[in-house]
N, CA, C and O of each residue as an XYZ file, in Angstrom:
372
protein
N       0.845     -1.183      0.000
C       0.000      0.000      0.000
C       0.888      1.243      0.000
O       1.983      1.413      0.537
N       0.271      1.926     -0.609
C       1.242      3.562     -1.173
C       1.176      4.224      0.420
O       0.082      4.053      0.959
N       2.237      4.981      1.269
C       1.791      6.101      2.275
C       1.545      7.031      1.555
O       1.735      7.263      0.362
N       0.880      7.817      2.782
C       0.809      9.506      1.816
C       1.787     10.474      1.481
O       1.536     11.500      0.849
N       3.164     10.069      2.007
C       4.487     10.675      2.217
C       5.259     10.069      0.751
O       6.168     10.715      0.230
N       4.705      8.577      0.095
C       5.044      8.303     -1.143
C       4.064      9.178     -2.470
O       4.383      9.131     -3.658
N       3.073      9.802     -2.031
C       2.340     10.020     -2.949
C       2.459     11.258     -3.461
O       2.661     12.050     -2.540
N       2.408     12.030     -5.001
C       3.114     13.290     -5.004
C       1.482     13.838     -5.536
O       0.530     13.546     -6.260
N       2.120     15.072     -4.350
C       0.888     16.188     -4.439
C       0.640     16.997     -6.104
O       1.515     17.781     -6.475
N      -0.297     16.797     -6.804
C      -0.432     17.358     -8.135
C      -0.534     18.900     -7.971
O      -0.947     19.408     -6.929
N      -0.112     19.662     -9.120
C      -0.397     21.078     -9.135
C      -1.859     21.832     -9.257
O      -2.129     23.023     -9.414
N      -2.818     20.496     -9.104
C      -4.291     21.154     -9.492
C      -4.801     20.916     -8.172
O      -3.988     20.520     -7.336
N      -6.183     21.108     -7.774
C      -7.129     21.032     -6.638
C      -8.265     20.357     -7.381
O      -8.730     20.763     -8.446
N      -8.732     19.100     -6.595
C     -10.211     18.536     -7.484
C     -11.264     19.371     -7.341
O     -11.000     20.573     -7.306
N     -12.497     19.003     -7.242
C     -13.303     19.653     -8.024
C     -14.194     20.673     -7.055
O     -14.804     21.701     -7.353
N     -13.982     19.776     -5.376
C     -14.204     20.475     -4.057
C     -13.097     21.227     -3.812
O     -13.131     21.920     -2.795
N     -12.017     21.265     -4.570
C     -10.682     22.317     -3.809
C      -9.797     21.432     -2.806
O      -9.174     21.959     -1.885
N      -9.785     20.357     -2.992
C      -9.313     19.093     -2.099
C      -8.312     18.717     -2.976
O      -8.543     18.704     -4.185
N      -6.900     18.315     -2.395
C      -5.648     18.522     -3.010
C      -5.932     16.761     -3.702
O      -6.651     15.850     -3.293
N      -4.965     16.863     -4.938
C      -4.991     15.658     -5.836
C      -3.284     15.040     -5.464
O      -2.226     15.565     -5.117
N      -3.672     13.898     -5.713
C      -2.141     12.769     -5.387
C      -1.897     11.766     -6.399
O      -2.883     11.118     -6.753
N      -1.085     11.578     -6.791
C      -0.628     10.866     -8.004
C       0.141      9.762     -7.443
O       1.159     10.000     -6.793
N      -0.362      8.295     -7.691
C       0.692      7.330     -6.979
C       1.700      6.688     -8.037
O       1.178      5.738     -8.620
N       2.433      6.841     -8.261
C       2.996      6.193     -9.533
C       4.668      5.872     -9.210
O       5.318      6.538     -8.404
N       5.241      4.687    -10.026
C       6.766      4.854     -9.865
C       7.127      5.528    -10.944
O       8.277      5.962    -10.884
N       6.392      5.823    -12.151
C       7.138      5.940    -13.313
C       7.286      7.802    -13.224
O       6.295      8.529    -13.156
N       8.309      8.166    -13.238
C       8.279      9.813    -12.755
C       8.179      9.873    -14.438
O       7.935     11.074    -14.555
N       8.207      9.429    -15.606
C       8.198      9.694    -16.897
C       7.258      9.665    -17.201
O       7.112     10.426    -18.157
N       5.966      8.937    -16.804
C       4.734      8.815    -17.206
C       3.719     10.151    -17.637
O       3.929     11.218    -17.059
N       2.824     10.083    -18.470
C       1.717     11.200    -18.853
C       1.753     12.039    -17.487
O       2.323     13.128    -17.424
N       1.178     11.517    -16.530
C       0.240     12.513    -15.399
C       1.469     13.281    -14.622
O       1.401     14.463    -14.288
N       2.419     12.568    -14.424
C       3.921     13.427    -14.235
C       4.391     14.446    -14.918
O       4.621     15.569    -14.468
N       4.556     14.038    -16.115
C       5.016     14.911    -16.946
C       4.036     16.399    -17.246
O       4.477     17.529    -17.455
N       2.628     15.971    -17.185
C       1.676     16.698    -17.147
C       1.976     17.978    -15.739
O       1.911     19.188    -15.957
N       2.253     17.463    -14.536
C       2.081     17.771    -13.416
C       3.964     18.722    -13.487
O       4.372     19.803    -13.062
N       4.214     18.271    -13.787
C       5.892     19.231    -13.963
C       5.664     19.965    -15.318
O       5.474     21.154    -15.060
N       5.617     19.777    -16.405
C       4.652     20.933    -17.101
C       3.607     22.431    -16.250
O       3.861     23.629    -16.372
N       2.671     21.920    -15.589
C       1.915     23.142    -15.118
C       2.867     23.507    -14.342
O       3.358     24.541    -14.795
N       3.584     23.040    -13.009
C       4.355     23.352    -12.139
C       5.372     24.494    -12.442
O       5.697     25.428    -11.709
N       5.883     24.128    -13.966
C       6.798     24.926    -14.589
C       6.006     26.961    -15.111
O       6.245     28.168    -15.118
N       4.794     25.649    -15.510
C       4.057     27.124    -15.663
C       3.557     28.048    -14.556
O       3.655     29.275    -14.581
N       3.061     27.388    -13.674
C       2.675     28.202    -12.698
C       4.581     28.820    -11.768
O       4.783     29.892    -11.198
N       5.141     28.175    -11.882
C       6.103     29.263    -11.324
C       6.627     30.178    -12.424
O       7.319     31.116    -12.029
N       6.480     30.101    -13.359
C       7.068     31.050    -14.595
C       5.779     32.267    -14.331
O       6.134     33.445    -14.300
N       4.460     31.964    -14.168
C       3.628     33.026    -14.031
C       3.706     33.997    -12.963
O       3.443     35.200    -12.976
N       4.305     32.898    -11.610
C       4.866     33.580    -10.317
C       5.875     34.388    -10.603
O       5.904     35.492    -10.059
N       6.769     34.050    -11.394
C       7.830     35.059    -11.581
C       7.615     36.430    -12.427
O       8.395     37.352    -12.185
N       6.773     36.587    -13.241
C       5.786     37.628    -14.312
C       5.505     38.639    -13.270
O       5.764     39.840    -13.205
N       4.916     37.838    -12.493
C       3.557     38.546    -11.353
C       4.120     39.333    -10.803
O       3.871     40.538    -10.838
N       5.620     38.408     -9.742
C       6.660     39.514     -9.016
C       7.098     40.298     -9.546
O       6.925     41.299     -8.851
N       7.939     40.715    -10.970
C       8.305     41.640    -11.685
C       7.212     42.281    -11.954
O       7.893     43.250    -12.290
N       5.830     42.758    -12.171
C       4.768     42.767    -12.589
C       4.497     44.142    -11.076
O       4.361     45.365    -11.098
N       4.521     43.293    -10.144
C       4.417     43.658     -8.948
C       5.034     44.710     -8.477
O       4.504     45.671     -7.919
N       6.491     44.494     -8.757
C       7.619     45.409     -8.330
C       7.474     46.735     -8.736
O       7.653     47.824     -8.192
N       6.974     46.229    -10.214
C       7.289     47.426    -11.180
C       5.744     48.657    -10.608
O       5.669     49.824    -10.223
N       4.980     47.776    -10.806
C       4.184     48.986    -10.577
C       3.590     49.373     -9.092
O       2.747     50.245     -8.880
N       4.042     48.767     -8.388
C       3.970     49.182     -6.925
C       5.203     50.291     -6.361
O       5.210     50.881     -5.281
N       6.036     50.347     -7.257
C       6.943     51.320     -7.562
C       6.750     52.440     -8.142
O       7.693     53.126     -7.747
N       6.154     53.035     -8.797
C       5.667     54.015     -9.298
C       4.794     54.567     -8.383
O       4.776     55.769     -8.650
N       3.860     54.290     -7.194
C       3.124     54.811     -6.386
C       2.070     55.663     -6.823
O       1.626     56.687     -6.303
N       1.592     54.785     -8.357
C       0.308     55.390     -8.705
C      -0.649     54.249     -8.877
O      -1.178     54.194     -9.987
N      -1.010     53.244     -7.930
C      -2.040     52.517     -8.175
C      -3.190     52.692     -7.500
O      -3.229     52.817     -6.276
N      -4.342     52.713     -8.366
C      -5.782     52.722     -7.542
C      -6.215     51.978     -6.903
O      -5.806     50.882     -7.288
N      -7.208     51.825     -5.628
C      -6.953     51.146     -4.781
C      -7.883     49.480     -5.419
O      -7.815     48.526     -4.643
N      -8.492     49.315     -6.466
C      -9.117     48.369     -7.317
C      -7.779     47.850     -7.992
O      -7.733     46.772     -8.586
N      -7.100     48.382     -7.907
C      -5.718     47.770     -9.049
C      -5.108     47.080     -8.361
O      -4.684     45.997     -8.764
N      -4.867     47.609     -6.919
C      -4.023     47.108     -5.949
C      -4.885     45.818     -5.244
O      -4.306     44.812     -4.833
N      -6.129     45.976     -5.182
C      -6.897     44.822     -4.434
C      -6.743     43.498     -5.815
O      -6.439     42.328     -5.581
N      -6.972     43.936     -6.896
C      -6.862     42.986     -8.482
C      -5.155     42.497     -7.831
O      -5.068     41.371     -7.339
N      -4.031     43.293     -7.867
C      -2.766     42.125     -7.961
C      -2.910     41.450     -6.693
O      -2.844     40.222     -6.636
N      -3.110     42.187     -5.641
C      -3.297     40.874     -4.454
C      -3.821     39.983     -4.676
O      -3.161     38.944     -4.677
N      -5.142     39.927     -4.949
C      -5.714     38.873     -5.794
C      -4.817     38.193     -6.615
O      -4.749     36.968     -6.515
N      -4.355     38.591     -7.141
C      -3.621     37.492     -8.483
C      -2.406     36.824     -7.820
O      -2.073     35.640     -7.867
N      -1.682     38.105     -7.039
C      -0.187     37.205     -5.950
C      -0.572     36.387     -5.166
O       0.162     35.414     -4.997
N      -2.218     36.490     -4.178
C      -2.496     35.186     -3.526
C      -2.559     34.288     -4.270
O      -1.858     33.473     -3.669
N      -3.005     33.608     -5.505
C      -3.199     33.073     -6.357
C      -1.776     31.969     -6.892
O      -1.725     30.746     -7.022
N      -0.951     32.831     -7.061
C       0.416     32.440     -7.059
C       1.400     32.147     -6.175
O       2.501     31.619     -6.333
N       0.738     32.646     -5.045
C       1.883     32.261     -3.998
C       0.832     30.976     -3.370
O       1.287     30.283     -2.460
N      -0.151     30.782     -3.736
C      -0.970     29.246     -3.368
C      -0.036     28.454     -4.310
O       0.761     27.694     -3.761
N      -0.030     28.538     -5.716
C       0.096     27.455     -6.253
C       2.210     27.356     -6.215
O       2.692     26.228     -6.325
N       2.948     28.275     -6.099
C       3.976     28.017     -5.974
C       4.659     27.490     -4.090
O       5.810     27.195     -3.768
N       3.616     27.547     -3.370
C       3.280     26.990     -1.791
C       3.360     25.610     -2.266
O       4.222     24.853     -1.822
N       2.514     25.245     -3.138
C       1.873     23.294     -3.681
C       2.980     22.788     -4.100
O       3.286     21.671     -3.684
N       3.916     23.534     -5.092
C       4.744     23.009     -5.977
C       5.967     22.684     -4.984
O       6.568     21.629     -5.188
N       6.463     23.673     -3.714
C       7.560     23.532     -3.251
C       6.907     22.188     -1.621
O       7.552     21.403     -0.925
N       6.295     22.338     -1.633
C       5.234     21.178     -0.917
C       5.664     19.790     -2.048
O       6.246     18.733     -1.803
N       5.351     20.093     -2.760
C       5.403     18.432     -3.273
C       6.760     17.832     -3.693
O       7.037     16.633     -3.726
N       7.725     19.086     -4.076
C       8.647     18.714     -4.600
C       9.724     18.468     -3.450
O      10.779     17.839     -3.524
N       9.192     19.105     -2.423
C       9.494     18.799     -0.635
C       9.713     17.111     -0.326
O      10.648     16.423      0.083
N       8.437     16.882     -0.722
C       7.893     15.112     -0.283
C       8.490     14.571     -1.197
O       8.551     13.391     -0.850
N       9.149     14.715     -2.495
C       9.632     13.943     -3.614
C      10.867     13.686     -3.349
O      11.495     12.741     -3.828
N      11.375     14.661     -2.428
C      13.027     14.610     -1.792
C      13.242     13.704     -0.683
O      14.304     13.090     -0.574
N      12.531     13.616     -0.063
C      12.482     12.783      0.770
C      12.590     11.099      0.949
O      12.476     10.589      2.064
């Protein structure tokens, strides 16, 4: 039987928002490769966001709807780059 400490946390949430687990040996397989694909994407978007962030929180002309919109979007990203260093945590192990 798989533990949950063998099982790697996917980059998505099912359909209640309840984290997904992939049991597999083959780290080459579809749903892997799938799952390090988004992973890649979602931290490449994290990195956009921060430069994104920097830049115009620097200028000290944002309205306060602009500023509530990137929080919004950095919580967003700092959830899914939280998952990625979470799983890739348990994969080291």
């Amino acid at each position: 039987m798989t533990t949950h400490n063998e099982l790697r946390l996917l980059p998505w949430s099912g359909p209640e928002g309840n984290p997904c687990y992939l049991s597999t040996e083959d780290s080459g397989g579809y749903l892997s490769r799938l799952a390090d694909n988004i992973e890649a994407a979602q931290l490449e978007v994290a990195a956009e966001l921060l430069d994104h962030a920097v830049e115009v929180l620097g200028d000290g002309e944002m309205e306060p709807n602009e500023l509530r919109l990137l929080a919004m979007e950095m919580t967003g990203a700092l959830r899914d780059v939280r998952r990625v260093a979470i799983s890739r945590g348990h994969r080291c192990h």
